[in-house]
C-alpha positions in Angstrom: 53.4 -9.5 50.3 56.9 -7.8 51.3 59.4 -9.2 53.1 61.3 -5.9 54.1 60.3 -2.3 53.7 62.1 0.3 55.3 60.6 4.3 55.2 62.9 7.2 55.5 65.7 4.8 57.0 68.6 7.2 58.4 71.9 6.6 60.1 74.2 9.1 61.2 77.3 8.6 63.0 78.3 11.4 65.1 78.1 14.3 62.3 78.5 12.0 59.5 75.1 10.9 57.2 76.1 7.0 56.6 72.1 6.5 55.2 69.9 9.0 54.7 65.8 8.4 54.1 66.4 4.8 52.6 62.4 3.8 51.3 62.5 0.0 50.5 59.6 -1.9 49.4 61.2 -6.0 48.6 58.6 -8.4 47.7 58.4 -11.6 49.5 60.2 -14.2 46.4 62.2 -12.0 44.7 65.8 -11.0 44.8 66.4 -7.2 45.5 69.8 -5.3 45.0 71.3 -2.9 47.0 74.0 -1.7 44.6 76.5 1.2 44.8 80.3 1.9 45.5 82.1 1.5 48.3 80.5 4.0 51.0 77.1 4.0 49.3 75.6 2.9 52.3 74.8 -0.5 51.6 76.2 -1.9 54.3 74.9 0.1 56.8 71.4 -0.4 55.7 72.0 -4.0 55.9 73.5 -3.2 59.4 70.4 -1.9 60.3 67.7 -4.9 58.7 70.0 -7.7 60.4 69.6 -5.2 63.9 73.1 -5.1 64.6 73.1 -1.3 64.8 69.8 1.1 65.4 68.8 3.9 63.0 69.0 7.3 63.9 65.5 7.7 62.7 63.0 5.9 60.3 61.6 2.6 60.4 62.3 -0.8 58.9 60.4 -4.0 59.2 61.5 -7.4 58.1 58.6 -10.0 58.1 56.6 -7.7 59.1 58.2 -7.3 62.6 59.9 -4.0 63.1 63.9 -3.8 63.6 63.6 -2.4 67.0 60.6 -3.2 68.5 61.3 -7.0 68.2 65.4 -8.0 67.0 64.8 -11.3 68.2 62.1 -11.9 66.1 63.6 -10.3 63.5 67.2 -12.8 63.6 65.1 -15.9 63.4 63.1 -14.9 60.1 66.5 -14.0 58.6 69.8 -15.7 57.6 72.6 -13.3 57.0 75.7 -13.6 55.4 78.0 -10.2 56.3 81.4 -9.6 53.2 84.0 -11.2 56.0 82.2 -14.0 57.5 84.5 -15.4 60.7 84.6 -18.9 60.8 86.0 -20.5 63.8 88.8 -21.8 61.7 89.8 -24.7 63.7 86.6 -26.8 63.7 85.7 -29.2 61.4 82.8 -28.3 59.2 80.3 -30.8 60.5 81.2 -29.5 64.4 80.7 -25.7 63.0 77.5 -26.1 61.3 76.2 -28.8 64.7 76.9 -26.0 66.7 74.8 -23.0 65.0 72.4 -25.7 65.1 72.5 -25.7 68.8 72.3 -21.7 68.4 69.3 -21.8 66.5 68.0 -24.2 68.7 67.3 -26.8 66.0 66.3 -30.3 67.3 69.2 -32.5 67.5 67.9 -35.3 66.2 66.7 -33.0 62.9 70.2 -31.2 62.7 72.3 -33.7 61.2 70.1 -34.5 58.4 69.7 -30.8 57.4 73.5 -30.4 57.8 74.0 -32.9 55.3 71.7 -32.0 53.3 72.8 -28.3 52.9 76.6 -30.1 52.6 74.6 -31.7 49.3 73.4 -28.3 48.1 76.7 -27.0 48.7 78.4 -29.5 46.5 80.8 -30.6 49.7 79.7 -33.5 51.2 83.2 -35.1 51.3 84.3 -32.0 53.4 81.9 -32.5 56.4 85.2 -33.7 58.4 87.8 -31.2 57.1 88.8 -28.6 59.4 87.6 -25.1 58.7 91.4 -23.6 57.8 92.4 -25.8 55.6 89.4 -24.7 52.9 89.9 -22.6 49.9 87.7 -19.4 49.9 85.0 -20.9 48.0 84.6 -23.3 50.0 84.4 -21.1 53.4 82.0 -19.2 51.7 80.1 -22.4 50.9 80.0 -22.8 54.6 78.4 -19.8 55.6 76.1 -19.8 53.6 75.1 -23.2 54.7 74.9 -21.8 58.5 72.9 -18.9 57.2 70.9 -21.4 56.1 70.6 -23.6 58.7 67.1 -22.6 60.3 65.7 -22.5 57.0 64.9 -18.7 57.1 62.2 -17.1 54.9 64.5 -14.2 54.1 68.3 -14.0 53.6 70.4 -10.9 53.4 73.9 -11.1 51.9 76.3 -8.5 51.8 78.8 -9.1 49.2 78.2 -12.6 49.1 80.5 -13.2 45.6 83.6 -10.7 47.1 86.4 -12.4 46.3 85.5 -16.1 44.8 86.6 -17.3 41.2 84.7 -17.1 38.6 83.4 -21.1 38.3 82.7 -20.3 42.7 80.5 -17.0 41.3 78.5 -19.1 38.9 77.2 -21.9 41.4 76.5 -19.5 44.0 74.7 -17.2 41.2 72.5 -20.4 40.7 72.2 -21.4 44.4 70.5 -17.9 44.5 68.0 -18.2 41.5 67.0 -21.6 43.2 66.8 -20.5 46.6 64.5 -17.9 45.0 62.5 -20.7 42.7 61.9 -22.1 46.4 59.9 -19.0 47.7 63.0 -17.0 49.5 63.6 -13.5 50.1 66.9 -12.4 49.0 68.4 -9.3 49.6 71.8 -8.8 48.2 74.3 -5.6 48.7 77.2 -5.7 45.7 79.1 -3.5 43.9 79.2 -5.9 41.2 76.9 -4.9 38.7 77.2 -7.4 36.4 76.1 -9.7 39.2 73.4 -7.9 40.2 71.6 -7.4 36.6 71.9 -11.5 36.4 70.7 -11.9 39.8 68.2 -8.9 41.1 64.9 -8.7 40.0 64.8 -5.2 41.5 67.5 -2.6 42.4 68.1 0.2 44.1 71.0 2.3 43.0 73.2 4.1 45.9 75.4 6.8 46.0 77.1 8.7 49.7 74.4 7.6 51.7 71.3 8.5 49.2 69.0 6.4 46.9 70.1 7.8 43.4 67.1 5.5 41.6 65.3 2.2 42.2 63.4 -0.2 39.7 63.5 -3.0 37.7 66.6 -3.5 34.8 63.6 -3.0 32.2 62.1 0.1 34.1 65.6 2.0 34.5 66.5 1.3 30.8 63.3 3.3 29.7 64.0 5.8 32.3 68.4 6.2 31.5 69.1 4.7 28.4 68.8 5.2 24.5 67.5 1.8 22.5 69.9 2.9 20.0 73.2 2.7 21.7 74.6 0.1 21.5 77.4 0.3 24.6 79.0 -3.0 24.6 78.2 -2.5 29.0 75.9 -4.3 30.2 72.4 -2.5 30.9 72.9 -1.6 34.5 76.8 -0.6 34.5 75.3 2.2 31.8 72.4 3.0 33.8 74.3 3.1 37.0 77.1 5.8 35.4 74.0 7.9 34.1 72.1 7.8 37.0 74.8 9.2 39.4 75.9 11.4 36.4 73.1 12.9 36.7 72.2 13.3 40.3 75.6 14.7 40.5 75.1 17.3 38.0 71.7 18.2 39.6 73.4 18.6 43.3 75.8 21.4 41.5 72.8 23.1 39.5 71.9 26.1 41.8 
């Protein structure tokens, strides 16, 4: 089944080509990567899936129900996590996470049970009564996620969800992900990182100003970029990522 597809997805704003005939095709249970550098596009397509801005043309459905036909629809099949989640810094976590509840419209006498059980998940259940601002990064990061996931959506969509946390922060969120995945979720996850995203991403989709350079799985775009005899101490994907927009760069110049 997928979860999202998109065909011929394009954004411009004003004169300027932000995405540009984005195809997308992400099973349902798998993790997908939308990888590139800053300005790739990434965002924008994600922008688009999580309808807080319209294409300029194309279409994208998320659970089967398209972007613009039906947002609403859309927002409750998904949790999304955007690269600068704002927290309202001056509740306490439990008061936060009861109140998204309310948004989601969650039964309240089911909301405190899955509040504390995504406090378990999220390795915090000592911090239900600590104010918001007083939390290290990893920690407000922990408790997004745990809003995003507060409806228990089939799909989640994460723009740079590891920007910025420590390396032992990375790793259990890396494995929050592979579980939430082992579960049956839908994860689609924008990075630059692409160390992360070879661990994480069963699929990818390499970006480049706007443009899909090259999609496939780490296997499929090794047969496709690299030589089995070199043996680049890189990982798989940073190599296949320099080739790949080596190349499409050289064939924009060739006449």
């Amino acid at each position: 089944m997928i979860a999202i597809k998109t065909v011929r997805l394009t954004k411009h704003y004003d004169d300027f080509p932000a995405l540009t005939d984005l195809n997308l095709e992400v099973e349902s249970g798998t993790i997908y990567g939308l990888v590139g550098p800053n300005g790739a596009g990434k965002t924008t397509a994600i922008k688009i899936l999580t309808c807080l801005v319209k294409p300029t043309s194309g279409g994208a459905e998320v659970n089967g129900i398209s972007v613009t036909a039906d947002p609403t629809a859309v927002k409750s099949a998904i949790g999304y996590l955007a690269e600068n989640s704002h927290l309202y810094e001056d509740m306490t976590v439990s008061s936060y996470l009861r109140f998204f509840a309310d948004i989601y419209g969650i039964e309240k006498t089911q909301a405190p049970d899955r509040i504390n059980r995504l406090l378990m998940e999220m390795k915090m259940p000592d911090r239900a009564q600590s104010q918001i601002g007083t939390l290290s990064k990893g920690l407000k990061r922990r408790v997004s996620i745990a809003r995003a996931l507060l409806h228990d959506p089939p799909i989640l969509i994460l723009d740079e969800v590891a920007s910025g946390l420590d390396p032992i922060s990375t790793h259990e969120l890396r494995e929050y992900l592979l579980h939430q995945r082992s579960l049956g979720k839908t994860i689609l996850l924008s990075t630059h990182n692409l160390y992360e995203a070879e661990l994480l991403c069963d699929k990818v989709t390499i970006m480049d100003k706007g443009r899909t350079v090259t999609s496939g799985t780490i296997t499929e775009l090794s047969e496709k970029y690299l030589n089995k005899s070199d043996n680049n101490p890189e990982t798989s994907l940073e190599r296949i990522f320099y080739r790949a927009i080596a190349e499409q760069s050289t064939a924009r110049l060739t006449p």
